[in-house]
KOLBA-406571 format. One record per residue (C-alpha): residue number from 1; residue in three letters; x, y negated, z negated. Coordinates in Angstrom, 1 decimal. Layout:
[NUM; 'ALA'; [X; Y; Z]]
...
//
This chain:
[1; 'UNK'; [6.8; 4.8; 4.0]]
[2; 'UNK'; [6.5; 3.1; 0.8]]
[3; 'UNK'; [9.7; 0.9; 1.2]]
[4; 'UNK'; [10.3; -1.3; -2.3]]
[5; 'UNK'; [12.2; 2.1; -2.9]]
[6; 'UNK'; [14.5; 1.9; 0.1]]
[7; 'UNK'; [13.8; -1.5; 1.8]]
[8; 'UNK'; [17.0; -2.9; 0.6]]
[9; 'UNK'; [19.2; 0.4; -0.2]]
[10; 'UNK'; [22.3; 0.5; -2.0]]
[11; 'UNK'; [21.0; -3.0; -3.4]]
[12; 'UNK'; [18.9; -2.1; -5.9]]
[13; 'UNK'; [16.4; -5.3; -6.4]]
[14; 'UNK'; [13.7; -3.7; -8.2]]
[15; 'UNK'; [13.6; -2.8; -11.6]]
[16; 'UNK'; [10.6; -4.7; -12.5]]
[17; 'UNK'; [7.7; -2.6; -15.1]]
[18; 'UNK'; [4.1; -3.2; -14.4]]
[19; 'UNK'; [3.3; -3.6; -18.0]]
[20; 'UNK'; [1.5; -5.0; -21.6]]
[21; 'UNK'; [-1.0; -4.2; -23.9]]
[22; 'UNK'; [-3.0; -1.2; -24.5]]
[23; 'UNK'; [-5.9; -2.7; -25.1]]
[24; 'UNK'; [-8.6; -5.5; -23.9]]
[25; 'UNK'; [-7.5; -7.6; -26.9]]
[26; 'UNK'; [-4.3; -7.8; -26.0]]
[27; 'UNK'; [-2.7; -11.7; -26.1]]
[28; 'UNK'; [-0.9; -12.0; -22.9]]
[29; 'UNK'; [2.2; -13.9; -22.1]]
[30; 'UNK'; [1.7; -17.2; -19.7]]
[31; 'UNK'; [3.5; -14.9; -16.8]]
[32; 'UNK'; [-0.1; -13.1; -16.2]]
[33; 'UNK'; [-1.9; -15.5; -14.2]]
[34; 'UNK'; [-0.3; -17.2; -11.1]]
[35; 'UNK'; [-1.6; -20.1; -9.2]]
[36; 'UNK'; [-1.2; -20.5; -5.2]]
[37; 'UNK'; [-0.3; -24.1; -4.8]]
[38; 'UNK'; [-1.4; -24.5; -1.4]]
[39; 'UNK'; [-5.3; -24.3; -2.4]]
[40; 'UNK'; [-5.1; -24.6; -6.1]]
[41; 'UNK'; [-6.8; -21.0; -6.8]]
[42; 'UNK'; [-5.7; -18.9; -9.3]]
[43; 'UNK'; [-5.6; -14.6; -10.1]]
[44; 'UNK'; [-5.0; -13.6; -13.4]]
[45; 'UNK'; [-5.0; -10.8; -16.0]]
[46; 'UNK'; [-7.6; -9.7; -17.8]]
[47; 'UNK'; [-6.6; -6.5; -18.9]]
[48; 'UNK'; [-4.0; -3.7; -18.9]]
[49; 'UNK'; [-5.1; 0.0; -18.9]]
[50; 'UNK'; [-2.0; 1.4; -20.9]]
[51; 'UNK'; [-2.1; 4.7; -19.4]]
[52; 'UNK'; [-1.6; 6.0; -15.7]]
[53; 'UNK'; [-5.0; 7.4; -15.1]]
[54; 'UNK'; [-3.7; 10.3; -12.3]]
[55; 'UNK'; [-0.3; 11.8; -12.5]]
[56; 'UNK'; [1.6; 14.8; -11.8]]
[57; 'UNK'; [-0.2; 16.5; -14.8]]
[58; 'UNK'; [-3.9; 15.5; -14.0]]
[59; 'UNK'; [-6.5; 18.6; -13.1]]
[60; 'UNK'; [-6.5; 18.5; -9.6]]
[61; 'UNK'; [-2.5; 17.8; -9.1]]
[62; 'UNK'; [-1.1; 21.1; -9.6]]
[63; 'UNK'; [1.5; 22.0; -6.9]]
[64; 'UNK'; [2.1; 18.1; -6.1]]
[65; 'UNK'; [5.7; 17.6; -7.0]]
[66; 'UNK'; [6.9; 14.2; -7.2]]
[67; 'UNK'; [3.4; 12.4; -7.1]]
[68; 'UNK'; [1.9; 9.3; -5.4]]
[69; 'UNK'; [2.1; 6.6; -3.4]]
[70; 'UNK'; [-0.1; 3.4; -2.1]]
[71; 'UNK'; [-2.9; 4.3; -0.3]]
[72; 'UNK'; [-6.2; 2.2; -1.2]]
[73; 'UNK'; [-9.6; 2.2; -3.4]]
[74; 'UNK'; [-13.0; 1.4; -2.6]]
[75; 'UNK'; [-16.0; 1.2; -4.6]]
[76; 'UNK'; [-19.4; 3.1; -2.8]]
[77; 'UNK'; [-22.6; 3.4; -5.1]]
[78; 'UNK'; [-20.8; 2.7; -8.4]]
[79; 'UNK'; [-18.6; 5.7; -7.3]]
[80; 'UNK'; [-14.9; 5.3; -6.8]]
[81; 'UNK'; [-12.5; 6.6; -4.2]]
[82; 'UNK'; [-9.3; 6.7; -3.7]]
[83; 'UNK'; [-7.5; 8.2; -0.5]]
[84; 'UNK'; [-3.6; 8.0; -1.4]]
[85; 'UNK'; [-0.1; 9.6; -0.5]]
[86; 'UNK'; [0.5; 12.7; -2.3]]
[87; 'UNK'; [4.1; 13.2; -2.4]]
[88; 'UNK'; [4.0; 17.0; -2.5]]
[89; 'UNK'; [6.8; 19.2; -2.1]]
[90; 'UNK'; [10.5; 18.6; -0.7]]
[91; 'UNK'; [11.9; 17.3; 1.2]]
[92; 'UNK'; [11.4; 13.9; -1.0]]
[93; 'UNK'; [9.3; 11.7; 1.1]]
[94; 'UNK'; [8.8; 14.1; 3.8]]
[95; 'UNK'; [6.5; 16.5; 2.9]]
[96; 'UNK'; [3.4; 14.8; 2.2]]
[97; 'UNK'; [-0.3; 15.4; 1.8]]
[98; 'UNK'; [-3.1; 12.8; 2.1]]
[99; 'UNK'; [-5.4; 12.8; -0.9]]
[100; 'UNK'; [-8.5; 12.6; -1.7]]
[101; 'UNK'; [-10.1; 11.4; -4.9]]
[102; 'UNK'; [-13.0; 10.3; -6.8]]
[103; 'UNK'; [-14.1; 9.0; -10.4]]
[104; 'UNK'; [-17.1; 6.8; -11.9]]
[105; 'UNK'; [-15.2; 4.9; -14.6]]
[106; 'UNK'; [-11.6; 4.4; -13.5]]
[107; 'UNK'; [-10.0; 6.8; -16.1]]
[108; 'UNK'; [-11.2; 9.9; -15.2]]
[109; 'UNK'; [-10.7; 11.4; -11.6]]
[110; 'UNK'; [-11.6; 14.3; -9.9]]
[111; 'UNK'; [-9.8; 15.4; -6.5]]
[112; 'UNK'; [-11.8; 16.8; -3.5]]
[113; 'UNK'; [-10.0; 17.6; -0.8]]
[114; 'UNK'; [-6.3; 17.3; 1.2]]
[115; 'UNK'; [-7.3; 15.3; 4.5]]
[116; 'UNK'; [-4.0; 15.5; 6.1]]
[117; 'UNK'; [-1.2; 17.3; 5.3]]
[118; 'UNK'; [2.5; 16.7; 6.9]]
[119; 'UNK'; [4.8; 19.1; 8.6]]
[120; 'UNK'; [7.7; 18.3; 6.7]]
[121; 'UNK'; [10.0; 19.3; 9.6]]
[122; 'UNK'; [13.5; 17.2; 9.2]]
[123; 'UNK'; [15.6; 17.6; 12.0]]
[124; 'UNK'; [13.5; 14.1; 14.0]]
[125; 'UNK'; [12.0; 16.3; 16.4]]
[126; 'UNK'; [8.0; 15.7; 14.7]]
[127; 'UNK'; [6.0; 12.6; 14.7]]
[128; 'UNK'; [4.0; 14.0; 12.1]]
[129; 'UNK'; [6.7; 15.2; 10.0]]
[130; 'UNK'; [5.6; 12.4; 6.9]]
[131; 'UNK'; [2.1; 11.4; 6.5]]
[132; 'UNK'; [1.5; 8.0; 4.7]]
[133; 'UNK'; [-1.0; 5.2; 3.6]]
[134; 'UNK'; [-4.6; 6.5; 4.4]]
[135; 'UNK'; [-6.5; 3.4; 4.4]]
[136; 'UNK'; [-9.9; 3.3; 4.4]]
[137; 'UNK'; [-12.2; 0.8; 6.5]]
[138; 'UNK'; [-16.0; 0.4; 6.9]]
[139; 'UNK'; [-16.5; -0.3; 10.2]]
[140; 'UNK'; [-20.6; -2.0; 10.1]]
[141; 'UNK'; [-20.6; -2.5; 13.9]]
[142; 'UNK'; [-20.4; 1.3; 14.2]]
[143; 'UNK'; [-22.0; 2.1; 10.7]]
[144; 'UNK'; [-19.1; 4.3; 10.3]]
[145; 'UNK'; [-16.0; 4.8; 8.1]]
[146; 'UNK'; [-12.2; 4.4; 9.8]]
[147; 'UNK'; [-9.4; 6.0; 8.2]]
[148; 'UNK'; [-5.8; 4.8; 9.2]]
[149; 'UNK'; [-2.5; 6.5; 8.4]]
[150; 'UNK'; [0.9; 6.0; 9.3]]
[151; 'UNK'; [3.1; 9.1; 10.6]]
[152; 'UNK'; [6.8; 9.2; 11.2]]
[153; 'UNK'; [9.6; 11.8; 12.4]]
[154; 'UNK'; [11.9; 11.9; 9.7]]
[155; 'UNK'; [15.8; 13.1; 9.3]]
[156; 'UNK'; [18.4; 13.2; 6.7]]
[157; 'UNK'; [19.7; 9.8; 6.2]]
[158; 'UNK'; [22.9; 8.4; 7.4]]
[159; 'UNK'; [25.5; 6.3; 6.1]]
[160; 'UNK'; [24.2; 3.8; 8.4]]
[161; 'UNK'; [20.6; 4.2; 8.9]]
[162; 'UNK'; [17.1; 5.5; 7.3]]
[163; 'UNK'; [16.0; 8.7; 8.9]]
[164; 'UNK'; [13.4; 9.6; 6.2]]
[165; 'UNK'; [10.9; 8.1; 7.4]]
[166; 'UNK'; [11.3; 6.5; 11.2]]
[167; 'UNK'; [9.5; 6.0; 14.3]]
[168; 'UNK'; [6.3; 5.5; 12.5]]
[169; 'UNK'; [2.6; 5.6; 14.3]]
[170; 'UNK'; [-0.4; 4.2; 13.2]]
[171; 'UNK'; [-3.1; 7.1; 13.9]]
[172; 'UNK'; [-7.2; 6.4; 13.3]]
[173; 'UNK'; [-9.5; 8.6; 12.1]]
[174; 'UNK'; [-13.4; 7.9; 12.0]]
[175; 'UNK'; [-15.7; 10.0; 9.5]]
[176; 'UNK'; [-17.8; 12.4; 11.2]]
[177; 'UNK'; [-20.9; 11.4; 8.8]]
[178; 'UNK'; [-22.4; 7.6; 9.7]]
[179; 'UNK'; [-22.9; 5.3; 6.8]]
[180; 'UNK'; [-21.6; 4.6; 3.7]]
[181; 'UNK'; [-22.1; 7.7; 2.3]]
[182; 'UNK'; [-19.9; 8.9; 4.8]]
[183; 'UNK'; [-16.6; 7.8; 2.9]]
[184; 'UNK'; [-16.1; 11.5; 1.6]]
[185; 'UNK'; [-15.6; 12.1; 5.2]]
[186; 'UNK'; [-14.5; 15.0; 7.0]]
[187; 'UNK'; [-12.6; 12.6; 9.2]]
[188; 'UNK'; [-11.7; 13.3; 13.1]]
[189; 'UNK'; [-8.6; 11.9; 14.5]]
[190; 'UNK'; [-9.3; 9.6; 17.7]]
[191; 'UNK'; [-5.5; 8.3; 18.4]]
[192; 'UNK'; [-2.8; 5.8; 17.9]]
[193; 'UNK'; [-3.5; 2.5; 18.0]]
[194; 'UNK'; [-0.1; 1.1; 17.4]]
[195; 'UNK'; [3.3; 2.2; 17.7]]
[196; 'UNK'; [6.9; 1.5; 18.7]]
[197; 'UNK'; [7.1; 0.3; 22.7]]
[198; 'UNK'; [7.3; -2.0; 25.1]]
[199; 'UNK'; [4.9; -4.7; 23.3]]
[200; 'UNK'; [7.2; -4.1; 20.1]]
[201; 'UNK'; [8.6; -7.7; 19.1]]
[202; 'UNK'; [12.1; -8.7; 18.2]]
[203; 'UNK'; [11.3; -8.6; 14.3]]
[204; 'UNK'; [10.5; -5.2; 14.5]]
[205; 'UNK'; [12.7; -1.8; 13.9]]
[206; 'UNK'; [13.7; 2.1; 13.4]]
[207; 'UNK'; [10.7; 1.7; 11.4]]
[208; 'UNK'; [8.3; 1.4; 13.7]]
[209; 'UNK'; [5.0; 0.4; 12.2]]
[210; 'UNK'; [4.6; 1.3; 8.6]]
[211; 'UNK'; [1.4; -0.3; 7.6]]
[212; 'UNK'; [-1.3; -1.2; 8.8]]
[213; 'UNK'; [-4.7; -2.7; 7.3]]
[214; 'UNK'; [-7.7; -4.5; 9.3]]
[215; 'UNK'; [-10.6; -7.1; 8.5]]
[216; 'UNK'; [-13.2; -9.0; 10.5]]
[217; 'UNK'; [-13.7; -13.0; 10.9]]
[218; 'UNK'; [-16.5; -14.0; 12.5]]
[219; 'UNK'; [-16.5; -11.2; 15.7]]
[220; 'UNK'; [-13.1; -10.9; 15.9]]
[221; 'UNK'; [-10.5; -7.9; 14.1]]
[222; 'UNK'; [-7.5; -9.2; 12.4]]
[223; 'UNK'; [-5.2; -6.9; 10.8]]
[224; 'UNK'; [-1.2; -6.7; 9.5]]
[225; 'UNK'; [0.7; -4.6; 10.5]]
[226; 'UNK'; [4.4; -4.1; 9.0]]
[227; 'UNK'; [8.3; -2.7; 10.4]]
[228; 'UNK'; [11.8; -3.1; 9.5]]
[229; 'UNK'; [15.2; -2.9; 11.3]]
[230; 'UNK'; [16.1; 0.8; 9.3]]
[231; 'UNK'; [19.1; 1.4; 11.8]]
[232; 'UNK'; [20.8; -0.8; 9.8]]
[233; 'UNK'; [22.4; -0.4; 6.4]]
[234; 'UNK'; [21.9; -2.3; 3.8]]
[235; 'UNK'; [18.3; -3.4; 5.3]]
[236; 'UNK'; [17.7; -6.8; 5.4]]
[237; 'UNK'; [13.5; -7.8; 5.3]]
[238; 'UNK'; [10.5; -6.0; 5.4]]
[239; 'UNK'; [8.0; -8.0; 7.5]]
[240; 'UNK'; [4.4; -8.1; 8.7]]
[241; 'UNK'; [2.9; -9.8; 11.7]]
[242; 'UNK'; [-0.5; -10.1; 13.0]]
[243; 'UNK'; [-2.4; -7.5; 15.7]]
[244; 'UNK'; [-6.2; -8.4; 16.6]]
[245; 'UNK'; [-8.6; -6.8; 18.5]]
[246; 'UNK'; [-12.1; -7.2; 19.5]]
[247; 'UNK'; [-13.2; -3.6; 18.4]]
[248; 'UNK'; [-12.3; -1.7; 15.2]]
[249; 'UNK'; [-11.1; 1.0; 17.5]]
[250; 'UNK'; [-8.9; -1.6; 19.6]]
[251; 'UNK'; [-7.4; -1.6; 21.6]]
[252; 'UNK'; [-5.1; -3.8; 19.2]]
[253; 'UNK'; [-2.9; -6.2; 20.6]]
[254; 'UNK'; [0.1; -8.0; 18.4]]
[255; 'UNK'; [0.1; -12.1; 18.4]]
[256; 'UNK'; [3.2; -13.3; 19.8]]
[257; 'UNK'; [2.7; -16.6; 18.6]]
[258; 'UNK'; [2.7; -16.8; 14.5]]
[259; 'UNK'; [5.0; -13.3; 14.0]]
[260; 'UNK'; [6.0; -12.1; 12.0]]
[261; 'UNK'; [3.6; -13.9; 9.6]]
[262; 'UNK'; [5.0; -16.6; 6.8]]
[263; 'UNK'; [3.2; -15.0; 3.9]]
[264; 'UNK'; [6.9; -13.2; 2.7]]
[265; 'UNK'; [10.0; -13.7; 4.7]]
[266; 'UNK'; [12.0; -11.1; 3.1]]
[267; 'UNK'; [9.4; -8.4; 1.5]]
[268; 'UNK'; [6.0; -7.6; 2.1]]
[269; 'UNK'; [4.8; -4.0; 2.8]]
[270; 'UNK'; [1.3; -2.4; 2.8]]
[271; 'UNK'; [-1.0; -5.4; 2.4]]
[272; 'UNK'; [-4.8; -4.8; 2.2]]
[273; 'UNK'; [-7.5; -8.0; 2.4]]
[274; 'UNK'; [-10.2; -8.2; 0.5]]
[275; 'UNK'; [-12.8; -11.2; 1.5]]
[276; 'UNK'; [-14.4; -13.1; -1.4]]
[277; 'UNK'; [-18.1; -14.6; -1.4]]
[278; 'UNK'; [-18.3; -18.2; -0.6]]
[279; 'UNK'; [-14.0; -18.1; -1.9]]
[280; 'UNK'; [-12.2; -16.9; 1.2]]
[281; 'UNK'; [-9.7; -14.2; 1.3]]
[282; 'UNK'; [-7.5; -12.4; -0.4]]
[283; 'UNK'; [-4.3; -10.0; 0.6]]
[284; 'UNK'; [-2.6; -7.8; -2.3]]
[285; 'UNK'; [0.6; -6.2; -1.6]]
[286; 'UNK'; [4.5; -4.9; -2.7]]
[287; 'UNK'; [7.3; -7.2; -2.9]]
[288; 'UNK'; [10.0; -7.8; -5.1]]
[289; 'UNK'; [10.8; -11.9; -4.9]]
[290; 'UNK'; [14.6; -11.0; -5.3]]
[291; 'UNK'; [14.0; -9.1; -8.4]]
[292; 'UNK'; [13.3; -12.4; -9.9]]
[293; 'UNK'; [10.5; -11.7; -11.6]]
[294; 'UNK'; [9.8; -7.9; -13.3]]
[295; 'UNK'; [6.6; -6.2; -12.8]]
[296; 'UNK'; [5.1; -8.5; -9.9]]
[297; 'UNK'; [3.3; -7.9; -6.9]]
[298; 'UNK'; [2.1; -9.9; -3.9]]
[299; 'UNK'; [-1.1; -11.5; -3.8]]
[300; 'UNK'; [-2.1; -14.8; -1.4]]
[301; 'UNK'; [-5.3; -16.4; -0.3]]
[302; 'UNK'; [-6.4; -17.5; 3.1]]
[303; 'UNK'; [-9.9; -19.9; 2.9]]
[304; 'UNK'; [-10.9; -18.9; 6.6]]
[305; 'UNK'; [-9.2; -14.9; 6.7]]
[306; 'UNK'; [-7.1; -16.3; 9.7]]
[307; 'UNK'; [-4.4; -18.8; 8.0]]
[308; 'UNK'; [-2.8; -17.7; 5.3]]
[309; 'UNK'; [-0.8; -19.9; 2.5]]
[310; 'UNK'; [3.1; -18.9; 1.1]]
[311; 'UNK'; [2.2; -15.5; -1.2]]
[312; 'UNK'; [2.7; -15.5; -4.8]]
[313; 'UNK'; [4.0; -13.2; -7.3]]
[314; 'UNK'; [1.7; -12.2; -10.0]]
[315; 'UNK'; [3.2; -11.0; -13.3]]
[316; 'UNK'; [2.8; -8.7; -15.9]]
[317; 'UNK'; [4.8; -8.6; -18.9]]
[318; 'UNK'; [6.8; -5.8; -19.1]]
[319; 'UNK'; [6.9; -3.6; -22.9]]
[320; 'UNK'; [9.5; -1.2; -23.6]]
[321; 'UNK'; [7.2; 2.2; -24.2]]
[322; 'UNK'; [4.7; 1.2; -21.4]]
[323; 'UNK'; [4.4; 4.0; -18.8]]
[324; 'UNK'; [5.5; 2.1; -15.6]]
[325; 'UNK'; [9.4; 1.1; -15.2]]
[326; 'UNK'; [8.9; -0.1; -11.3]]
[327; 'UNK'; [5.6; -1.1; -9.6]]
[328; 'UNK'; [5.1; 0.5; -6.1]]
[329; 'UNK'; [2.0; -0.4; -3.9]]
[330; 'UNK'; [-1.1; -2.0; -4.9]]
[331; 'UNK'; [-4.1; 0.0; -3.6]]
[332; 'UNK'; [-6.6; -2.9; -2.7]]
[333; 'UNK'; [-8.7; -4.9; -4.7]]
[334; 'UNK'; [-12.1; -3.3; -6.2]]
[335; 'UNK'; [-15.0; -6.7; -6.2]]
[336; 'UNK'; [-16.7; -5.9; -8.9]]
[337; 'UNK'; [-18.6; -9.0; -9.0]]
[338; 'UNK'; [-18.3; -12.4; -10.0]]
[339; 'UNK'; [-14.8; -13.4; -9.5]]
[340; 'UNK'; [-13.4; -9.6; -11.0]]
[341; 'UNK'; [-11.6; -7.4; -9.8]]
[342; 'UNK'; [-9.7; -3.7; -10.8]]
[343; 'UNK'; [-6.8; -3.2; -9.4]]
[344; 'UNK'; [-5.1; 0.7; -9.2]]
[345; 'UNK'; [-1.6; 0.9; -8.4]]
[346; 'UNK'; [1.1; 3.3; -8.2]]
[347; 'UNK'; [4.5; 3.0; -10.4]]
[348; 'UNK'; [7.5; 5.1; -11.2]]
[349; 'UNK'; [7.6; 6.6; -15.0]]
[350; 'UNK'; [11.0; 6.7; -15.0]]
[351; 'UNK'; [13.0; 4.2; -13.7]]
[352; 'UNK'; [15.1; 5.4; -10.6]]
[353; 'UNK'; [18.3; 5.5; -9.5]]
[354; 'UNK'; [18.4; 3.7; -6.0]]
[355; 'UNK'; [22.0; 4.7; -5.3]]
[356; 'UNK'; [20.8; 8.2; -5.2]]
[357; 'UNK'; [18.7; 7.6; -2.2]]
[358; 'UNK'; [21.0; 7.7; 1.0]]
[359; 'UNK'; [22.3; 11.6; -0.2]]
[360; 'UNK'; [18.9; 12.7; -0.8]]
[361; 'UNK'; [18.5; 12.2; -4.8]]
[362; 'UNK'; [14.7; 12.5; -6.2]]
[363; 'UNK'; [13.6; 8.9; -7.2]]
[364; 'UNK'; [11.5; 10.3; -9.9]]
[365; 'UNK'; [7.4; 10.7; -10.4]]
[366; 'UNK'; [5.0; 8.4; -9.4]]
[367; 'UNK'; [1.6; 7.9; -11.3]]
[368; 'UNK'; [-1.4; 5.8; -10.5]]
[369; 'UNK'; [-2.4; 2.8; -13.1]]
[370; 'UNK'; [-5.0; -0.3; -13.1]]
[371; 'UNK'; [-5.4; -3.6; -14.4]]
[372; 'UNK'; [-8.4; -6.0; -14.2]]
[373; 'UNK'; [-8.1; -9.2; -12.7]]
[374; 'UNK'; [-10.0; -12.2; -12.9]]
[375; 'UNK'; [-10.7; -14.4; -9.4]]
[376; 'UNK'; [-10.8; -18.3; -10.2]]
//
């Protein structure tokens, strides 16, 4: 579940705009770069595309009702493709399809095919009732492309807790076509490989696990995963810890030790890491920071993949006719070679109204956006 919408509900903290220019000659304000103390590096903004590049209105969308949601990018043979939520009919949040789209210059997209689609049953009886955040990950070991996705039962939400999306299960799903070229997919389901249970840690919640992205060091799997206590109204902290695992396929165990990790102590959902050449790592991902600073989202850098430093909040100025009022999920970072980046990300058009959210109000429709980055 994409939770900068509900992760604190009834306390609206997010009213931040992913916005600026509409062009690459736009002068930018100092609040687009941002600097991570700990190692001195910096990611900033090079550009602003002005327009959301897939929306409700897009060829490909019709029938998709409210829009989309996180999910991530990756770049194959100057091809890009994007597997993302679809949030497709009612209930809000519930009934959801998993997308599947691709473009060669960013702007213009073409959608090929619905790779999962949700139940939508909401009395808490379904695992799969909501399908979320199909994440894509090449697996070279194998020469073969994973796909992870979170499902969850979901219920009408009470007074006292979120029952939208609850319970959640991370399921992977390999492509049935080896090699890179195999990113299109069809993709087979091969199982959970982490969930609520016994191994669940004191951090952890009516949530279950809600995101989950991996990356190798060396021989060994890393990966964060994410929960949050949702039986409890107003919800304090969304947190990730650490799982590793030997294998892609797992089994996946979570560290004890470091969790949940430092990066964010109050906000952090759906990070995806992005390894740099001869630089390190890098993790994008939501936040808010308090609603400190408008328009941000979560970057931080790790030099060995394994430690990271304090995250950051990266800032875009906000303008007043700019299509974004509230930034949701970053979808990963696209390398596109020396130090850049693109960026796609998925915001609201209008700005919501939070308090609607516990009696089942509509948030509003969610587009997909990028922005260029620069990697110093």
């Amino acid at each position: 579940m994409k939770s900068k919408s509900a992760a604190f509900l009834l306390i609206p903290l997010i009213t931040g705009c992913l916005s600026g220019g509409n062009n690459k000659s736009n002068t930018f304000s100092l609040n687009n770069h941002s600097n991570d103390s700990a190692s001195g590096k910096t990611l900033q903004v090079s550009y602003i595309h002005p327009n959301p590049v897939i929306s409700i209105k897009s060829t490909g969308a019709e029938g998709i009702k409210y829009g989309f949601e996180g999910g991530r990018v990756v770049k194959v043979d100057g091809t890009y493709h994007l597997f993302t939520s679809e949030i497709y009919q009612s209930p809000f949040w519930v009934k959801m399809r998993l997308g599947y789209w691709i473009s060669t210059d960013k702007v213009n997209w073409k959608r090929i095919s619905t790779v999962r689609e949700s139940s939508g049953e909401f009395n808490g009886n379904d695992p799969r009732a909501a399908l979320w955040s199909p994440l894509p990950a090449w697996d070279e070991d194998n020469n073969e492309w994973n796909l992870f996705y979170v499902s969850y039962k979901s219920a009408p939400n009470t007074a006292e807790k979120f029952l939208w999306n609850h319970e959640g299960r991370i399921w992977r799903s390999v492509s049935v076509i080896k090699g890179l070229n195999g990113i299109s997919g069809p993709y087979e389901d091969k199982g959970i490989i982490l969930e609520p249970g016994t191994d669940s840690q004191s951090w952890e919640g009516l949530q279950g696990t809600d995101s989950f992205f991996p990356w190798k060091v060396g021989n060994i799997w890393y990966a964060f995963y994410g929960s949050a206590k949702t039986e409890k109204i107003p919800i304090t902290s969304w947190r990730v810890g650490f799982a590793t695992a030997r294998a892609l396929a797992g089994p996946w165990k979570r560290m004890e030790d470091i969790n949940p990790a430092e990066i964010e102590k109050q906000m952090i959902e759906n990070p995806i890491v992005t390894p740099v050449t001869g630089k390190g790592w890098l993790v994008v991902y939501d936040t808010d920071f308090n609603n400190k600073l408008r328009g941000s989202f979560g970057w931080g850098y790790s030099k060995d993949g394994v430690k990271w430093h304090e995250g950051n909040a990266l800032v875009i100025d906000s303008a007043e006719n700019f299509w974004c009022k509230d930034v949701r999920t970053p979808m990963g970072l696209v390398d596109e070679g020396n130090g850049k980046f693109t960026m796609f990300y998925s915001g609201f058009e209008t700005l919501p109204d939070w308090g609607n959210l516990l009696t089942g109000g509509i948030l509003g429709t969610c587009a997909i956006g990028y922005i260029e980055l620069e990697f110093k």
